[in-house]
C-alpha positions as CSV (number, residue, x, y, z in Angstrom):
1,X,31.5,-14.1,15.0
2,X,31.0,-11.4,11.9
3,X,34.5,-11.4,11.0
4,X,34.4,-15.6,11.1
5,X,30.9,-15.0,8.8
6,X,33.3,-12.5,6.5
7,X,36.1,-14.7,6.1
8,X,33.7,-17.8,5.2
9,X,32.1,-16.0,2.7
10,X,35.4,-14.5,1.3
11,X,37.2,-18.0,1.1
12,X,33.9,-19.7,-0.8
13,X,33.7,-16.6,-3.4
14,X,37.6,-17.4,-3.7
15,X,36.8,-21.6,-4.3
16,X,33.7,-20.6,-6.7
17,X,35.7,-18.0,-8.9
18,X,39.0,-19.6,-9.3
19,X,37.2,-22.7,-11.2
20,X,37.3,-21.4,-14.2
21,X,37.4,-23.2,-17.7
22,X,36.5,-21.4,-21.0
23,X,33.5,-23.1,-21.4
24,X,31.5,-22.1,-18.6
25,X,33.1,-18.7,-18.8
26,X,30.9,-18.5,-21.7
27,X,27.9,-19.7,-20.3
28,X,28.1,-18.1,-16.9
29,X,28.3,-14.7,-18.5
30,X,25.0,-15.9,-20.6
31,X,22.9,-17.4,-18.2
32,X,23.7,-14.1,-15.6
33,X,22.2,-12.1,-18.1
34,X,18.3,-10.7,-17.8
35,X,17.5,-11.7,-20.8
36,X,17.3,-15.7,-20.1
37,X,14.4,-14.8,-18.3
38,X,12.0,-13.7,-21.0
39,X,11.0,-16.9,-22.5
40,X,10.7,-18.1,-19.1
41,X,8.0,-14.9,-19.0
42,X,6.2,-15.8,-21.5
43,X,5.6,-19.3,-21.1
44,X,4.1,-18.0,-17.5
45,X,2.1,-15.7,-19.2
46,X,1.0,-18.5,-21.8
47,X,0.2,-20.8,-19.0
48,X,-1.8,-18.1,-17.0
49,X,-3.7,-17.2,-20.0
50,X,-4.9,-21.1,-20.9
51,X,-6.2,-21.6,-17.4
52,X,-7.4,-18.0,-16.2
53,X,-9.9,-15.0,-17.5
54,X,-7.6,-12.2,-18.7
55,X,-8.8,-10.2,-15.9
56,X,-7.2,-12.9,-13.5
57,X,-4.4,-13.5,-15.4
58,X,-3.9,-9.4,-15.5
59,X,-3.9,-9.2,-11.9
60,X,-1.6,-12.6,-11.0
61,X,0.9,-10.5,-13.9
62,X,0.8,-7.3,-11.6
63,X,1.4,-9.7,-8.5
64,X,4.6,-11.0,-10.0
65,X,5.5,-7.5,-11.3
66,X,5.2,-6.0,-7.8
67,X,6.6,-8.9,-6.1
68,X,10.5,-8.6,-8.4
69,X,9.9,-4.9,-7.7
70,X,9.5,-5.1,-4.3
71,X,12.8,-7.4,-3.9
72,X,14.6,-5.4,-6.3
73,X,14.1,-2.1,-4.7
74,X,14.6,-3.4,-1.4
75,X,17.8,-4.4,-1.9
76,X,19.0,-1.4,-4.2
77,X,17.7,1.6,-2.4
78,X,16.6,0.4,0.6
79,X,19.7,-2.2,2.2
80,X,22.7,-1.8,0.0
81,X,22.8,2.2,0.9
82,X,23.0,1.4,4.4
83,X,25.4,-1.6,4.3
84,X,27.9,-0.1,1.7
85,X,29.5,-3.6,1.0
86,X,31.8,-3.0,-1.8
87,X,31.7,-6.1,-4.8
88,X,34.6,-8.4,-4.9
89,X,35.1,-6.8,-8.4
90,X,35.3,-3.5,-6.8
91,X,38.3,-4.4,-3.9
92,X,40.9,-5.2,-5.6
93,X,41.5,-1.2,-7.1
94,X,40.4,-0.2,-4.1
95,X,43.4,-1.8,-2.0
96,X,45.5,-0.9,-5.0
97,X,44.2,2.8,-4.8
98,X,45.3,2.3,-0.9
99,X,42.1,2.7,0.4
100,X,42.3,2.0,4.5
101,X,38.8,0.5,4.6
102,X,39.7,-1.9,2.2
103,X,43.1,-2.8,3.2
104,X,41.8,-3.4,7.3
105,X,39.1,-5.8,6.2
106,X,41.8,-7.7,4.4
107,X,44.1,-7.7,7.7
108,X,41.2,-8.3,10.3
109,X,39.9,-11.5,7.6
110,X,43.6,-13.0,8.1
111,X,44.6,-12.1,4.2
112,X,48.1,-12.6,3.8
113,X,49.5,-10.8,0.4
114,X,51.5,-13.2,-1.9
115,X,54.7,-12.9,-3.4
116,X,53.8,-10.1,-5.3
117,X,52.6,-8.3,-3.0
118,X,48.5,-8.6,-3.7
119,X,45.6,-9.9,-1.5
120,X,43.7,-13.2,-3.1
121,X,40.8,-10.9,-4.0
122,X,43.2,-9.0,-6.4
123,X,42.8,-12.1,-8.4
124,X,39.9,-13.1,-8.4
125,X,38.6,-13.5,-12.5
126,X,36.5,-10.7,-13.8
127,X,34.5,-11.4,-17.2
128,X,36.3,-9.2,-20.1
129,X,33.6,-8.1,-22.1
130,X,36.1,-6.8,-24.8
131,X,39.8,-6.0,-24.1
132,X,41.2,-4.3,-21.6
133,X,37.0,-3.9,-20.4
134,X,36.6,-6.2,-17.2
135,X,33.1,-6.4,-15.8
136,X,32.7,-5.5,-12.1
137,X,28.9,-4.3,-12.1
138,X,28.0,-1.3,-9.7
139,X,29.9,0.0,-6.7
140,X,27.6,-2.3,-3.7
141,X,26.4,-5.9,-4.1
142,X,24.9,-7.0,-0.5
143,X,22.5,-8.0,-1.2
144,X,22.4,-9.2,-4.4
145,X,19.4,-7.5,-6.9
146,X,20.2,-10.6,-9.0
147,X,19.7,-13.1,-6.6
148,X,16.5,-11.5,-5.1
149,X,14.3,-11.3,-8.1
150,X,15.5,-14.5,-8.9
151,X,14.0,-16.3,-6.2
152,X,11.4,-13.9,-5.6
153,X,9.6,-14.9,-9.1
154,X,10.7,-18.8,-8.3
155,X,9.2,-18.6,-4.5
156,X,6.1,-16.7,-6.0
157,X,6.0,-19.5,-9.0
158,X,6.4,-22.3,-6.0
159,X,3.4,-21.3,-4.3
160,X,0.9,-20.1,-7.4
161,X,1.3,-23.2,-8.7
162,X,2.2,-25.9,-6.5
163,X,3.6,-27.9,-8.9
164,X,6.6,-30.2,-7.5
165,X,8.3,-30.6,-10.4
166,X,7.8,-26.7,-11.8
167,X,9.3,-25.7,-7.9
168,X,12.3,-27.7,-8.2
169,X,13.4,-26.3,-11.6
170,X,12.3,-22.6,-10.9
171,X,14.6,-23.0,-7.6
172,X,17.4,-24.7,-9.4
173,X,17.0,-21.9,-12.5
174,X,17.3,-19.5,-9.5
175,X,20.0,-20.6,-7.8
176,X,22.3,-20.9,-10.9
177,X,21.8,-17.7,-12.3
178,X,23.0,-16.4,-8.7
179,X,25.7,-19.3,-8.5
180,X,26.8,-17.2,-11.8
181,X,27.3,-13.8,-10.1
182,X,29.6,-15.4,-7.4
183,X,31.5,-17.4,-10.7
184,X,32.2,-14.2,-12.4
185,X,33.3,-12.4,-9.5
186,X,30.8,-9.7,-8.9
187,X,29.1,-11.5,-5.6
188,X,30.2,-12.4,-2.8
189,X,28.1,-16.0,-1.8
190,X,26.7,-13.8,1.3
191,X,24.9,-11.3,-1.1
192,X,23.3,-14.0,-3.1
193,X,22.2,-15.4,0.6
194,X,20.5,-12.0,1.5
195,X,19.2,-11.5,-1.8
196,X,17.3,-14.8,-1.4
197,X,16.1,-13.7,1.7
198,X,15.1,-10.6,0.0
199,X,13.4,-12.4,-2.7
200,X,11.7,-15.1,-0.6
201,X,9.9,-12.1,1.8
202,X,8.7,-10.6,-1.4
203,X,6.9,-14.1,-2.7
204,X,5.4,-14.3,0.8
205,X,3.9,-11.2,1.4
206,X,2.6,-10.6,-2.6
207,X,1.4,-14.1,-2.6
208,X,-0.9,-13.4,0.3
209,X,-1.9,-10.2,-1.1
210,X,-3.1,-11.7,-4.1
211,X,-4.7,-15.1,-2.3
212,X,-6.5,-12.1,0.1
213,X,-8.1,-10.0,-3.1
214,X,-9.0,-13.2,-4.2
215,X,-10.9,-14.5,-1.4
216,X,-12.6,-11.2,-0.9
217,X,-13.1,-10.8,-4.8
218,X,-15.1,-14.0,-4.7
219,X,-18.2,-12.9,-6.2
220,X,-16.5,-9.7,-8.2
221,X,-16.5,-9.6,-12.2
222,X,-12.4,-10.9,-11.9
223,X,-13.2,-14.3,-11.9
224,X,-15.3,-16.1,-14.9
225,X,-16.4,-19.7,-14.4
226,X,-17.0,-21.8,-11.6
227,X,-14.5,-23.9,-12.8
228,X,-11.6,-21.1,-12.4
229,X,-12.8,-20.4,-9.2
230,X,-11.4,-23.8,-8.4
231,X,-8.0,-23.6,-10.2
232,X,-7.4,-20.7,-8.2
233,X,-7.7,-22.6,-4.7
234,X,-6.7,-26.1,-5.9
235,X,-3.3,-24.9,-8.5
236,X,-2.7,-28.5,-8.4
237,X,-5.5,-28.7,-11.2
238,X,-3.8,-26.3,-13.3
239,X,-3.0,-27.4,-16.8
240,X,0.1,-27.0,-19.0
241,X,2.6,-25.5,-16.3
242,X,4.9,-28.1,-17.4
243,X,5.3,-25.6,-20.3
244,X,7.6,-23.7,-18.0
245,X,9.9,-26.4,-17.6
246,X,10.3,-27.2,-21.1
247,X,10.9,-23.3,-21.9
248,X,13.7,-23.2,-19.7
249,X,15.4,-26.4,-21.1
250,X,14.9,-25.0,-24.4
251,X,16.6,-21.8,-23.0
252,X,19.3,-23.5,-21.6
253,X,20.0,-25.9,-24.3
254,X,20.3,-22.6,-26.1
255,X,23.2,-21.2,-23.8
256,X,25.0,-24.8,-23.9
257,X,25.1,-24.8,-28.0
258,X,25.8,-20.9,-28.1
259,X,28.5,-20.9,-25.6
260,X,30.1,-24.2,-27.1
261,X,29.9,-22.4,-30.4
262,X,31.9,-19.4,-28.6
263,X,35.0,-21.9,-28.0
């Protein structure tokens, strides 16, 4: 049964990374990148602060702080140490460096070498930063960091708000900056499976931390008006969220004109 999981997984990593086309090659290696999440930051942190007390807003900011943390850390010290799955990026010199490991997963997953002598996951297509400098990220990738605190803030955003519209594209956001890890060859689709996972305990448990202080904070100094006493219990009230959505159009329009200009 795990080797059938394995060799799924290893044949979809193999369909996603050899469609390749210098376009999205561009844009894949942009939109992976951490930094297409920081207007998406502040636009939550704009919206929070036009329908909350800073004190509220402070604390819903710590929520989502703790909540990436807690998916992130899972996943780097807590799982991958224990489940030692190497990256795609990191096999093939690893069954060119004969390591056994390596070259018995190969043989128990059915590869068959090629003409040439090499497995399929030799070559796969690595992201060459400059010349000769071939991106393969660090030595484990199950699960995926990336995809966790991805979804983590999108299933924390899906049940602050409520908003159908604002879940949809926080998912979608999501699940193409993890579809971009498998497309550059540094995740296997499994990791990016388990790093949702990851990501989607992390909303659920924070979320209910928060909704818990906030019940039992009813009457404390945190919250100001009557009025935001409601938004908090009824998010479907909440103005200007679609703010979010626009932000990460804007973004993405962005990466579509830069990476075009790349060409």
């Amino acid at each position: 049964m795990l080797d059938n999981l394995l060799q799924w997984d290893l044949q979809a990593l193999l369909a996603i990374n050899g469609v390749h086309a210098p376009f999205w090659d561009h844009f894949m290696w942009l939109f992976t990148g951490k930094w297409i999440w920081i207007p998406m930051y502040a636009s939550i942190l704009f919206v929070l602060l036009k329908n909350f007390s800073l004190r509220y807003t402070i604390l819903t900011v710590i929520a989502i702080a703790l909540t990436i943390t807690f998916a992130d850390q899972v996943c780097a010290t807590l799982i991958r140490p224990q489940v030692q799955r190497s990256r795609p990026s990191r096999l093939g010199p690893l069954i060119q460096e004969n390591n056994e490991k390596s070259i018995r997963l190969m043989e128990a997953l059915g590869q068959l070498k090629d003409k040439n002598g090499q497995y399929p996951i030799e070559k796969i297509r690595l992201h060459e930063r400059k010349p000769g400098d071939f991106y393969r990220g660090g030595k484990y990738g199950f699960p995926s960091c990336h995809a966790s605190n991805s979804f983590a803030l999108a299933f924390f955003l899906l049940l602050f708000f409520k908003k159908r519209g604002l879940s949809l594209f926080i998912l979608l956001w999501a699940a193409l900056n993890s579809y971009s890890r498998a497309y550059i060859g540094v995740h296997f689709p499994g990791d990016l499976l388990a790093g949702m996972v990851v990501g989607l305990t992390g909303a659920l448990l924070l979320y209910s931390l928060l909704r818990r202080v906030s019940r039992q904070s009813w009457t404390s100094p945190v919250f100001g008006t009557e009025q935001e006493k409601q938004l908090i219990f009824q998010p479907e009230k909440l103005r200007f969220s679609g703010i979010i959505i626009y932000t990460g159009l804007a973004t993405l329009v962005f990466i579509l004109l830069y990476s075009w200009y790349q060409l």
